[in-house]
KOLLUM-285811 format. One line per field, with one value per residue (C-alpha): residue number from 1; x, y, z; chain; residue in three letters. Coordinates in pm, 1 decimal, decimal comma. Each point is the difference from the previous one (the first is absolute). Last residue first. Example, Ala and Ser with C-alpha at 12.3 -4.5 7.8 and 13.67 -1.06 7.14 Angstrom:
2
k: 2 | 1 $
xx: 1367,0 | -137,0 $
yy: -106,0 | -344,0 $
zz: 714,0 | 66,0 $
c: A | A $
r: ser | ala $
This chain:
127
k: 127 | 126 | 125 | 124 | 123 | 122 | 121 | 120 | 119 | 118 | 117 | 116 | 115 | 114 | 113 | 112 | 111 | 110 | 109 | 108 | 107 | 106 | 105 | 104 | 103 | 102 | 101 | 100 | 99 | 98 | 97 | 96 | 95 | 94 | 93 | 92 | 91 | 90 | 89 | 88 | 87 | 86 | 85 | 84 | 83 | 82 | 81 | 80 | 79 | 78 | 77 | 76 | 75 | 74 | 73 | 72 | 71 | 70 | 69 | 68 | 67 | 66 | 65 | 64 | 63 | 62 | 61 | 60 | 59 | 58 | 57 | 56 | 55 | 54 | 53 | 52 | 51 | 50 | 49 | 48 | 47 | 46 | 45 | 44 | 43 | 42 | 41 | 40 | 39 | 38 | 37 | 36 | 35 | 34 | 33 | 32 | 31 | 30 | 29 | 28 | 27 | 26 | 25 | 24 | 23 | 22 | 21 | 20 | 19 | 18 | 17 | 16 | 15 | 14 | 13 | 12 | 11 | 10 | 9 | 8 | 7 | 6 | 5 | 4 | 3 | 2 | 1 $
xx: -1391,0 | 41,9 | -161,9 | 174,2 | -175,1 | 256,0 | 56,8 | 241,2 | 264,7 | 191,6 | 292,8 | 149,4 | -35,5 | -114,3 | -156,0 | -205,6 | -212,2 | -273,2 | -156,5 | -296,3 | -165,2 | 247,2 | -113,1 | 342,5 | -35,2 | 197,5 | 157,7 | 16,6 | 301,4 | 232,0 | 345,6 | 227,6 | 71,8 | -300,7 | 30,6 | 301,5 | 368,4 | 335,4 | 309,7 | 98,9 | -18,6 | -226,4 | -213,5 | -257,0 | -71,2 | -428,7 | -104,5 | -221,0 | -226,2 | -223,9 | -356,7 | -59,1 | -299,8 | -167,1 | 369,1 | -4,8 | -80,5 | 324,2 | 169,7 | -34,6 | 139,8 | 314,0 | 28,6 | -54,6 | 277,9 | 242,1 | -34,9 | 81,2 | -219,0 | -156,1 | -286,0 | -346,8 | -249,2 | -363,3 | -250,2 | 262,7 | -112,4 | 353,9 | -171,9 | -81,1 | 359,8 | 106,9 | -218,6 | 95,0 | 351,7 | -76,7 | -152,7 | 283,4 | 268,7 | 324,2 | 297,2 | 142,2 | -293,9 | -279,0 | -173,8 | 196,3 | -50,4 | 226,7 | -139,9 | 253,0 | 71,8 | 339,6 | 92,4 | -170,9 | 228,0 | 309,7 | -195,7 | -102,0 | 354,1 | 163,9 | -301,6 | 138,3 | -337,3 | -42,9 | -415,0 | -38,2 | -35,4 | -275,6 | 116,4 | -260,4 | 50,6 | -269,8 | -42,4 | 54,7 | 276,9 | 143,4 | -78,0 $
yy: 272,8 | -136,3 | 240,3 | 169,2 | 224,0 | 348,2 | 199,2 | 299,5 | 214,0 | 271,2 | 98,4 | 350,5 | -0,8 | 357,3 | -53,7 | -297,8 | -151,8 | -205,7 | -237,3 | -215,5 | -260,9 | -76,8 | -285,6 | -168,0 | -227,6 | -356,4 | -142,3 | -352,4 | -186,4 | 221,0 | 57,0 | 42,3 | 268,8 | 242,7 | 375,8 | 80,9 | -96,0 | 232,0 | -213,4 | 75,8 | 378,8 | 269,5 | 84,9 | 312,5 | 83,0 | 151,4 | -259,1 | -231,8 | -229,0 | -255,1 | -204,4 | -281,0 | -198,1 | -336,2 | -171,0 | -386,8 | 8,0 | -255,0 | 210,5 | 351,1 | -209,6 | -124,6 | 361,0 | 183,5 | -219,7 | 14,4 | 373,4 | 72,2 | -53,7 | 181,0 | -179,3 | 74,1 | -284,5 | -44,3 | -249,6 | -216,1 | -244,8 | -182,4 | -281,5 | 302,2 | 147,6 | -366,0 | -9,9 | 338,3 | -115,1 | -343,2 | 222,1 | 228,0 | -282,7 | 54,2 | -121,0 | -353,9 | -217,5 | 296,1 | 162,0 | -120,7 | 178,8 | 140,0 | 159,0 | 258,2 | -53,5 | 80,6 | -340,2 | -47,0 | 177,3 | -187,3 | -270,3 | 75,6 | 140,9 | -356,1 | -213,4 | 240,1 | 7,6 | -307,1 | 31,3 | 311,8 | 381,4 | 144,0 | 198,2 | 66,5 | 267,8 | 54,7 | 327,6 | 93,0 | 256,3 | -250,4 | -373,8 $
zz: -3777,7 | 330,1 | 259,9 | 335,7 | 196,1 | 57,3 | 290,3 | -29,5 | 249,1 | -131,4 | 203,5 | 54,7 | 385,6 | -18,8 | -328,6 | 67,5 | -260,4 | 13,2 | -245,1 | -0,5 | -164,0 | -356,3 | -162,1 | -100,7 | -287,8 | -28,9 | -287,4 | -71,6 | 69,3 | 239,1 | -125,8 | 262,9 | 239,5 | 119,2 | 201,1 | -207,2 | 62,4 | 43,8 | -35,0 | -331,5 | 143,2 | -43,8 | 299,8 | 10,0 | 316,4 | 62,1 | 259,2 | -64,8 | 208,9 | -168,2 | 163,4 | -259,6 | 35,7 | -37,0 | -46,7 | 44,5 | -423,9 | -29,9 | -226,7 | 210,1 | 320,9 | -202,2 | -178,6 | 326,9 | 169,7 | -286,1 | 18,8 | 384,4 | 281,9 | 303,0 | 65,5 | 174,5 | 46,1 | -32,8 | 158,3 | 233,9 | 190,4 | -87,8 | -226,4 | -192,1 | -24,7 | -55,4 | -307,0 | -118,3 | 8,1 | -186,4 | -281,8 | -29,0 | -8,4 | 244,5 | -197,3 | -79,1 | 187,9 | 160,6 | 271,4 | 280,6 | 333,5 | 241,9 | 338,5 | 141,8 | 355,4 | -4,3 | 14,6 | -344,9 | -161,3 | 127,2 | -124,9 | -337,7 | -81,3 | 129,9 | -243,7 | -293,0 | -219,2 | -197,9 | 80,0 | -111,3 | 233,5 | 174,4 | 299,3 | 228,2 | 253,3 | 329,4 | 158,0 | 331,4 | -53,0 | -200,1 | 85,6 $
c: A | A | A | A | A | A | A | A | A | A | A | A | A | A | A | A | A | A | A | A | A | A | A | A | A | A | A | A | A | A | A | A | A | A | A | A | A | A | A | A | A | A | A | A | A | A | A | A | A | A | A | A | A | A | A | A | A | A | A | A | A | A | A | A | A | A | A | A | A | A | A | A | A | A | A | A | A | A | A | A | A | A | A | A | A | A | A | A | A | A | A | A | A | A | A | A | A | A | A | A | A | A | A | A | A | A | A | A | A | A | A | A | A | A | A | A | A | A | A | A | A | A | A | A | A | A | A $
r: unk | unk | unk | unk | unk | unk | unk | unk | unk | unk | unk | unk | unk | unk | unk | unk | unk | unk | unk | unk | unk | unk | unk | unk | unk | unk | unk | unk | unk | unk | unk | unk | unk | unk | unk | unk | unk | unk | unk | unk | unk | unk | unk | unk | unk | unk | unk | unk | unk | unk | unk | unk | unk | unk | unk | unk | unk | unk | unk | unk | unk | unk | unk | unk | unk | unk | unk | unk | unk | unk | unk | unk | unk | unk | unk | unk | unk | unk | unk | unk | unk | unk | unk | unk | unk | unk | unk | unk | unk | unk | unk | unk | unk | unk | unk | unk | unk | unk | unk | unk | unk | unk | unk | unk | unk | unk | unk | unk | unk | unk | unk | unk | unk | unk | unk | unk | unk | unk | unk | unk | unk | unk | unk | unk | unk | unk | unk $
């Protein structure tokens, strides 16, 4: 626990048996949600099985692409900040080729000049 919250870490099956338990002796509740890689639709299962009825993430590209792919994304809540990054190593909000398109319905959008952010919503729909 953090501050009296519960972590899950959702990670594959061939994950580092060592890493899994150092992390789980600091109370952090490891789940597997997939063989090579963590599958979308096995993480929204375990998310379910979890009592849980939505779920906040903080993920990278491959992430959003793997749970994108696997229709385990309802919506899509983004944060930007106003940096532009260009480098070989910069990525965008999606890595990967997804295999059907999918539509961003955008619900609401916010921005906030003192903190110079804009924060969206978006419901996601295959194309």
């Amino acid at each position: 626990m953090l501050q009296g919250r519960d972590i899950y870490v959702f990670t594959s099956a061939n994950a580092p048996a060592g890493r899994r338990r150092v992390v789980e002796s600091q109370g952090v509740r490891v789940i597997e949600a997939g063989e090579a890689g963590v599958e979308g639709a096995r993480l929204r299962e375990a998310l379910i099985s979890c009592g849980f009825k939505s779920a906040y993430m903080i993920a990278g590209p491959e992430v959003h692409r793997t749970l994108i792919e696997a229709d385990s994304l309802d919506q899509l809540f983004l944060s930007t900040r106003f940096t532009l990054l260009g480098s070989e190593k910069s990525h965008g909000f999606c890595e990967g080729e997804l295999s059907l398109p999918h539509n961003l319905q955008l619900q609401a959008l916010y921005l906030d000049e003192e903190g110079e952010q804009l924060f969206s919503r978006y419901i996601l729909e295959k194309s």
